[in-house]
C-alpha positions as CSV (number, residue, x, y, z in Angstrom):
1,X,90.1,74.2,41.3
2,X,89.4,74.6,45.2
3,X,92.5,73.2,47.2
4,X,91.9,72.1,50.4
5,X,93.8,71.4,53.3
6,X,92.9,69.9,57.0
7,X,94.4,70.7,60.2
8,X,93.5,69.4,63.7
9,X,94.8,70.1,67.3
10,X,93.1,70.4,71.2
11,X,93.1,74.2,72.3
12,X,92.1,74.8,76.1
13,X,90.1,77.6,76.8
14,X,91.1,79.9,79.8
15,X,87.8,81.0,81.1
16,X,84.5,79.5,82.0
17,X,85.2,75.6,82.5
18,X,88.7,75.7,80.9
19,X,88.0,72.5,78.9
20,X,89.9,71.1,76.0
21,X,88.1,71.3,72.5
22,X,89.1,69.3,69.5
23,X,89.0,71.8,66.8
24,X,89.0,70.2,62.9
25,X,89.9,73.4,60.4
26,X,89.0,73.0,56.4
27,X,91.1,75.6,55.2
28,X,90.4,75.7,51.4
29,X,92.1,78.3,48.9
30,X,90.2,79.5,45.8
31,X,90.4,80.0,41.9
32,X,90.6,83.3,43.1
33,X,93.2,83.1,45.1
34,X,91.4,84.1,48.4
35,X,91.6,82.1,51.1
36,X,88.7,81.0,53.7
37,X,87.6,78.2,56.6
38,X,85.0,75.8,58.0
39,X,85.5,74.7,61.3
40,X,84.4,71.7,63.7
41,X,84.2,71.8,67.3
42,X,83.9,69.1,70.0
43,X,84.1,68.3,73.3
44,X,84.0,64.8,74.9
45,X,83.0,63.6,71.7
46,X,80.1,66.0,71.5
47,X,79.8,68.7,69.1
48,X,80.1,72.1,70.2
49,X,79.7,74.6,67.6
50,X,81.7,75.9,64.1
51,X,82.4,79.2,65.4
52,X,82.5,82.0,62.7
53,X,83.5,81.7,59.4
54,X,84.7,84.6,57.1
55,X,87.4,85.0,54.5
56,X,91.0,85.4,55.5
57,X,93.2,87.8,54.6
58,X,96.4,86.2,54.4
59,X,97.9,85.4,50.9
60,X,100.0,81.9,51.4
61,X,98.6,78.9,52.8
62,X,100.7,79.2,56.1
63,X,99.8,82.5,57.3
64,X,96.2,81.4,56.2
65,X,96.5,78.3,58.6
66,X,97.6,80.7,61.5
67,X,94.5,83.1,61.1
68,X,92.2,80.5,61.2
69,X,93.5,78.9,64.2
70,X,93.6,82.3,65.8
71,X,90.4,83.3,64.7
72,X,88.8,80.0,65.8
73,X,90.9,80.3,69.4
74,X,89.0,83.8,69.7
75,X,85.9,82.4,69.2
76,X,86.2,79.9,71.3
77,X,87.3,82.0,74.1
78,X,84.3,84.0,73.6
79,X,82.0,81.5,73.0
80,X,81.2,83.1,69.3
81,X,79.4,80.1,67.7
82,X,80.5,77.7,70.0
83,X,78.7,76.3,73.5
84,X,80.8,76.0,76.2
């Protein structure tokens, strides 16, 4: 059974505009143990991308948590599946 867990908070990017996103992280474990992540972006209510979504690394739900906001942070910074 796939166990899923949501996690929200704004994250203010330090280049370009410097605007604050509202990020939305599905962070969902597997049967098999491994870890992964969908993510929403949006700014002003509009939507501004998902980023880029891979499997995680981490092994407990907390580090997993803390690679996908990191990962998502990175991509926002960079503009990796998200419009600025």
């Amino acid at each position: 059974m796939i166990h899923s867990e949501i996690y929200r908070f704004p994250y203010t990017r330090m280049g370009g505009m410097q605007r604050t996103y509202n990020v939305t992280i599905n962070l969902v474990r597997r049967d098999s143990g491994v870890y992964a992540y969908n993510s929403w972006v949006h700014h002003a209510g509009m939507f501004k991308g998902n980023g880029l979504a891979f499997p995680l690394v981490s092994r407990t739900t907390e580090q997993a948590a803390a690679e996908a906001r990191a990962r998502i942070e990175g991509h926002i910074e960079n503009l990796l599946g998200v419009n600025e």
